[in-house]
N, C-alpha and C positions, 0 to 999 in steps of 0.2 A: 140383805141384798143377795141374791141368788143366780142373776143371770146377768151375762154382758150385760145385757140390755139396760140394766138398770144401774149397773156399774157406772155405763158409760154418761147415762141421762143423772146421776150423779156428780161425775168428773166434770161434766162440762157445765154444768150448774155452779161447781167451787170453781176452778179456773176459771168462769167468766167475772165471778166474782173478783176473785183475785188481780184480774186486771184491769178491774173497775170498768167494766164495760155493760151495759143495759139491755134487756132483751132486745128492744129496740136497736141500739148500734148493732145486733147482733143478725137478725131478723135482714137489716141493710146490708149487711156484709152477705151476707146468704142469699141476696134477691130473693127473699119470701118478704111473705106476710106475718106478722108481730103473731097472728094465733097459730100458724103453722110452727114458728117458731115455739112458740110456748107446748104444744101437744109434744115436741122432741123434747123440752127440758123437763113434763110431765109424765113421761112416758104413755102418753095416750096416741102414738104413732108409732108405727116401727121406723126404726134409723137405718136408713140402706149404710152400704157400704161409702159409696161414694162422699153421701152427706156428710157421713162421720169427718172421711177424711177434708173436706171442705171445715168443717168445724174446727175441726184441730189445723188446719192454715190460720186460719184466723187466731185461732188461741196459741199460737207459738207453739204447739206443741207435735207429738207422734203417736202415731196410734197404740201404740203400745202402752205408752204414758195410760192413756184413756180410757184403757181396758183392765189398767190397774186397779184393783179395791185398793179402797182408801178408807180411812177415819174422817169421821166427823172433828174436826177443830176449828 
């Protein structure tokens, strides 16, 4: 993993995990669409700014948290 970008399509792949939430709850929270949603968890879309932080509302979390590498566990 080499760039925010993929850090952060990472982080929010475990954290959503972690809170047991579904792309789908996720996609809702977001007013998107379930494949718009999935291209950000894919990295097949660039993640604006805004969205991120929209993501991290939903996930409890700060952007900083997000833009942390992490391990795989």
């Amino acid at each position: 993993m080499s760039t925010l970008q993929n850090v952060a399509n990472f982080n929010i792949r475990k954290l959503r995990k972690e809170k047991k939430l579904s792309r789908e709850d996720m996609a809702h929270h977001l007013d998107i669409s379930l494949e718009a949603y999935r291209k950000i968890e894919n990295g097949t879309t660039n993640l604006s700014l805004d969205r991120l932080e929209q993501i991290c509302e939903v996930l409890e979390t700060d952007i900083f948290r997000m833009l942390t590498p992490r391990t795989e566990t």
